[in-house]
GUTORGU-303217 format. One record per residue (C-alpha): residue number from 1; residue in one letter; chain; x, y, z. Coordinates in nm, 4 decimals, decimal comma. Example, Ala and Ser with C-alpha at 12.3 -4.5 7.8 and 13.67 -1.06 7.14 Angstrom:
BEGIN
<atom><nr>1</nr><rest>A</rest><kette>A</kette><px>1,2300</px><py>-0,4500</py><pz>0,7800</pz></atom>
<atom><nr>2</nr><rest>S</rest><kette>A</kette><px>1,3670</px><py>-0,1060</py><pz>0,7140</pz></atom>
% end
This chain:
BEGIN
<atom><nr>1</nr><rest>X</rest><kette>A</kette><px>-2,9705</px><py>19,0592</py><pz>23,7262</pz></atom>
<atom><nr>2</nr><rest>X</rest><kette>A</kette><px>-2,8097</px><py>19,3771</py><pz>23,6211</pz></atom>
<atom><nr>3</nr><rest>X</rest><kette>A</kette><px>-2,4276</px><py>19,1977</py><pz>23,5208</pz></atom>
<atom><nr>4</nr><rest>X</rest><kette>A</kette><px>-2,6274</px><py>18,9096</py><pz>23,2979</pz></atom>
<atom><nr>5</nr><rest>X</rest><kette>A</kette><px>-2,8057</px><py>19,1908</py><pz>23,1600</pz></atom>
<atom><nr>6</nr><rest>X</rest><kette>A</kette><px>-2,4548</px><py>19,3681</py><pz>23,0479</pz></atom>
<atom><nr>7</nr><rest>X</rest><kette>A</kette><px>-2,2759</px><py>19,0507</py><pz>22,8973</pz></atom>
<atom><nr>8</nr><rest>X</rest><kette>A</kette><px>-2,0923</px><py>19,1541</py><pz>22,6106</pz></atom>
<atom><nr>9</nr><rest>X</rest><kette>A</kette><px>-1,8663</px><py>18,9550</py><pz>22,3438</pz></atom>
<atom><nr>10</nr><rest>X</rest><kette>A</kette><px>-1,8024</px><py>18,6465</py><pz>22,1773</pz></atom>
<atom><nr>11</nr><rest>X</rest><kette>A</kette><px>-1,9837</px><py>18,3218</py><pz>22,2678</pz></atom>
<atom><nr>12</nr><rest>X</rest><kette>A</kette><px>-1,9862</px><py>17,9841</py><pz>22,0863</pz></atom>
<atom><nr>13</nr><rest>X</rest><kette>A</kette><px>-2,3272</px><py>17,8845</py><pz>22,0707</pz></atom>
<atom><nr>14</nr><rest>X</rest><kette>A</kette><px>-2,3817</px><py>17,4889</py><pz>22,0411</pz></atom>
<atom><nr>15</nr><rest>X</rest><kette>A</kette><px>-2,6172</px><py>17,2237</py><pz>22,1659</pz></atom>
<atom><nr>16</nr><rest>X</rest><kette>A</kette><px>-2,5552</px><py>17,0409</py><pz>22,4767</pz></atom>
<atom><nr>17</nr><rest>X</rest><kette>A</kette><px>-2,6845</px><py>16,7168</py><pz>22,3668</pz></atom>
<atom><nr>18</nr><rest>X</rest><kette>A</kette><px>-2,3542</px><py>16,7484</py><pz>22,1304</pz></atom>
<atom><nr>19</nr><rest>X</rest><kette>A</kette><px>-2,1590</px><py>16,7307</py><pz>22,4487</pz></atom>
<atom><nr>20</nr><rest>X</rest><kette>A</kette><px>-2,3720</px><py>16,5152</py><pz>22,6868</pz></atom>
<atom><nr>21</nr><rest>X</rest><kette>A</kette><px>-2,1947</px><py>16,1447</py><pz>22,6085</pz></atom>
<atom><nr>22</nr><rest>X</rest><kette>A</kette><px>-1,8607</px><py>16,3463</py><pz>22,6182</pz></atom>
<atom><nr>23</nr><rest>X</rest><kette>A</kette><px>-1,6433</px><py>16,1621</py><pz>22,9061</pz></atom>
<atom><nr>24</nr><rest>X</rest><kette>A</kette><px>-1,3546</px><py>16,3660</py><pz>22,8056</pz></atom>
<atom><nr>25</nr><rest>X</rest><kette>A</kette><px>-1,2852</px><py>16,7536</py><pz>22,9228</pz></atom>
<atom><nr>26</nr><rest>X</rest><kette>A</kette><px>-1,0669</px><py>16,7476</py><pz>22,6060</pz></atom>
<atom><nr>27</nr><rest>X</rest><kette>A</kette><px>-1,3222</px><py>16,6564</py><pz>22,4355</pz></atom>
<atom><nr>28</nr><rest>X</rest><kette>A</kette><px>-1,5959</px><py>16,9339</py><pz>22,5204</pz></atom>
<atom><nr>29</nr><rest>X</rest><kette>A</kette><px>-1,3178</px><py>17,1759</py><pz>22,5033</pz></atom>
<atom><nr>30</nr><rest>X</rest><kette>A</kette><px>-1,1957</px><py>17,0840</py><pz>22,1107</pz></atom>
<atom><nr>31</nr><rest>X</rest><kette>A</kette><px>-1,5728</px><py>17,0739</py><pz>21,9803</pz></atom>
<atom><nr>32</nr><rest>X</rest><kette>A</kette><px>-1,5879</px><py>17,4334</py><pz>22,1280</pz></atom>
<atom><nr>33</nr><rest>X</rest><kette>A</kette><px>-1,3196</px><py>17,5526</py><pz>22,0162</pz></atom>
<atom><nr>34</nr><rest>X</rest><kette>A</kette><px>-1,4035</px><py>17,3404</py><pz>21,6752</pz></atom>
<atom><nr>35</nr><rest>X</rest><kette>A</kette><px>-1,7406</px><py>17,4905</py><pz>21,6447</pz></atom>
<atom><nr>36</nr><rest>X</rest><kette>A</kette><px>-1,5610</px><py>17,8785</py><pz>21,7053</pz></atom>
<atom><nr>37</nr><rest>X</rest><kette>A</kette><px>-1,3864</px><py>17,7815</py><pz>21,3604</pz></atom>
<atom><nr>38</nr><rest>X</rest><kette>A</kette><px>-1,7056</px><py>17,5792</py><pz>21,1691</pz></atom>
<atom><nr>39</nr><rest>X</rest><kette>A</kette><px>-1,7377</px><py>17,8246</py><pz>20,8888</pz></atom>
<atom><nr>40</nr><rest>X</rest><kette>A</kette><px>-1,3543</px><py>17,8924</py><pz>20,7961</pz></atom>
<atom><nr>41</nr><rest>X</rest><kette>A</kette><px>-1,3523</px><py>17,5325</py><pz>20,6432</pz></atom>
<atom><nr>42</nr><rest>X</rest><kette>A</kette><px>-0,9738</px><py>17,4690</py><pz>20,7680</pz></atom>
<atom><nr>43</nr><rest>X</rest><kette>A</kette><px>-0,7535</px><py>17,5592</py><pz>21,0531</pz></atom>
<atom><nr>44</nr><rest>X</rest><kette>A</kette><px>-0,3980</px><py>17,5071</py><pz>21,1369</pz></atom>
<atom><nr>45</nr><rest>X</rest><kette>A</kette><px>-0,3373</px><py>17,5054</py><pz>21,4982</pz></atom>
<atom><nr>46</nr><rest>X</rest><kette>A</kette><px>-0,0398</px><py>17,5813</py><pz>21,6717</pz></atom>
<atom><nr>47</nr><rest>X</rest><kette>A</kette><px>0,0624</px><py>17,2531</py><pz>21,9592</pz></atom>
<atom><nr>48</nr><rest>X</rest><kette>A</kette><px>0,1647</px><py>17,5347</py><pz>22,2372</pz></atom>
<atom><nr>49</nr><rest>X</rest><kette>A</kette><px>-0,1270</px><py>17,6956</py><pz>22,1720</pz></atom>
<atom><nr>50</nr><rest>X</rest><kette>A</kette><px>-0,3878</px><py>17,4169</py><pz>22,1855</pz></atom>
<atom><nr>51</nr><rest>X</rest><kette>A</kette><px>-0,1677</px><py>17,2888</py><pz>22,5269</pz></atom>
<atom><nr>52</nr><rest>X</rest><kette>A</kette><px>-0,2955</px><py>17,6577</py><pz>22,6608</pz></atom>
<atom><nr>53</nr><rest>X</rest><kette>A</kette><px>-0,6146</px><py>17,6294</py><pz>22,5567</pz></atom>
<atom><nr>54</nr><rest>X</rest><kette>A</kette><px>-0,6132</px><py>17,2801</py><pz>22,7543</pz></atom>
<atom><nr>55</nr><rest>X</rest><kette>A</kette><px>-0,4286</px><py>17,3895</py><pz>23,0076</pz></atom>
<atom><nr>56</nr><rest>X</rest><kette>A</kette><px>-0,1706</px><py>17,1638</py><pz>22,9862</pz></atom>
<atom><nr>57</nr><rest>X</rest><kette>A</kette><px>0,1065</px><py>17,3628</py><pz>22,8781</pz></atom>
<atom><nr>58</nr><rest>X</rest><kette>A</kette><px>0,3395</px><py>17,1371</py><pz>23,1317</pz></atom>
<atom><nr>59</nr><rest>X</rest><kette>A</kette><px>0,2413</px><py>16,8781</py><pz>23,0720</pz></atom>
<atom><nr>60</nr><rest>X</rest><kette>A</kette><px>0,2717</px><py>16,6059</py><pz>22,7488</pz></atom>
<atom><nr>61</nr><rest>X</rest><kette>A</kette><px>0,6395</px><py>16,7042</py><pz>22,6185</pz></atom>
<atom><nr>62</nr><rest>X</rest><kette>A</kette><px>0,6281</px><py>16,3891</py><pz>22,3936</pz></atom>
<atom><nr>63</nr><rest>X</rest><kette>A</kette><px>0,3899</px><py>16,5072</py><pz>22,1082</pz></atom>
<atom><nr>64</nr><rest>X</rest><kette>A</kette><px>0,2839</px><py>16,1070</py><pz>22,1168</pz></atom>
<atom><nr>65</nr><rest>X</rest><kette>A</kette><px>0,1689</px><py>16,1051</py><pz>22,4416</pz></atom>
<atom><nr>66</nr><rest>X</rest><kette>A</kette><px>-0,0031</px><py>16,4377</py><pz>22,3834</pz></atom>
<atom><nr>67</nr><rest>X</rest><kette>A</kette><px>-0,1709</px><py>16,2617</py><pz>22,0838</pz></atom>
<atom><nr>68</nr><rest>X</rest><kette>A</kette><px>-0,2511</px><py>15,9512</py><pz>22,2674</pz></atom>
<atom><nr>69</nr><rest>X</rest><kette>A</kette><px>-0,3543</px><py>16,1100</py><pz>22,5798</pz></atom>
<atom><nr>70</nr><rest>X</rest><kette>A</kette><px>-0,5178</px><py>16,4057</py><pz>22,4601</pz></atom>
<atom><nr>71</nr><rest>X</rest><kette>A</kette><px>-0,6155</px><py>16,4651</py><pz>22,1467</pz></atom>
<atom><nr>72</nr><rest>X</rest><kette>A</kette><px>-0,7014</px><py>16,1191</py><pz>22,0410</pz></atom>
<atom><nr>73</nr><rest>X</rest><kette>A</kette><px>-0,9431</px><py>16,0679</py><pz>22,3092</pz></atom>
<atom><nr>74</nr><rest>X</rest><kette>A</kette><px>-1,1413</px><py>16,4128</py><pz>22,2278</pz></atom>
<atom><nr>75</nr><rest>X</rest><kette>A</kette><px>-1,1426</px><py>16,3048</py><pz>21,8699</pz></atom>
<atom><nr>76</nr><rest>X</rest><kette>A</kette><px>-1,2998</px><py>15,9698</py><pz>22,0018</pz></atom>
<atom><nr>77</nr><rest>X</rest><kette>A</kette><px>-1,5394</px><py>16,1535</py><pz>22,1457</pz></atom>
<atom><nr>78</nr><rest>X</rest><kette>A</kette><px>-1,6514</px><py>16,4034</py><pz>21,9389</pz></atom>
<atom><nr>79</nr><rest>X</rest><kette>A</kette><px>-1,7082</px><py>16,1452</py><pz>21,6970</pz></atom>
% end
């Protein structure tokens, strides 16, 4: 196991049972990238850039549907 040995950076550590009910990818991928940001008490994030982190940048023009498709249903989730 010499490459697990070698792993090297930044990892977002968090419990799966968090994620376990999640039916959403959306939703698994915001409370990661939530928890990356826990102790900075506020972020501002960018649309384009959360569409890239969803992959999605093609997808969801509308900023409603992108809301209602998206974002809505990962905040369902998480909670």
């Amino acid at each position: 196991m010499p490459y697990l040995s070698k792993l090297e950076g930044t990892f977002t550590k968090y419990e799966l049972k968090h994620i376990g009910n999640m039916s959403s990818i959306y939703g698994i991928r915001f409370y990661e990238l939530l928890m990356q940001w826990k102790t900075a008490g506020k972020r501002e994030i960018e649309i384009n850039w959360l569409k890239k982190q969803f992959q999605i940048e093609d997808k969801y023009a509308a900023i409603k549907d992108l809301k209602k498709y998206v974002i809505d249903p990962a905040i369902k989730d998480i909670n």
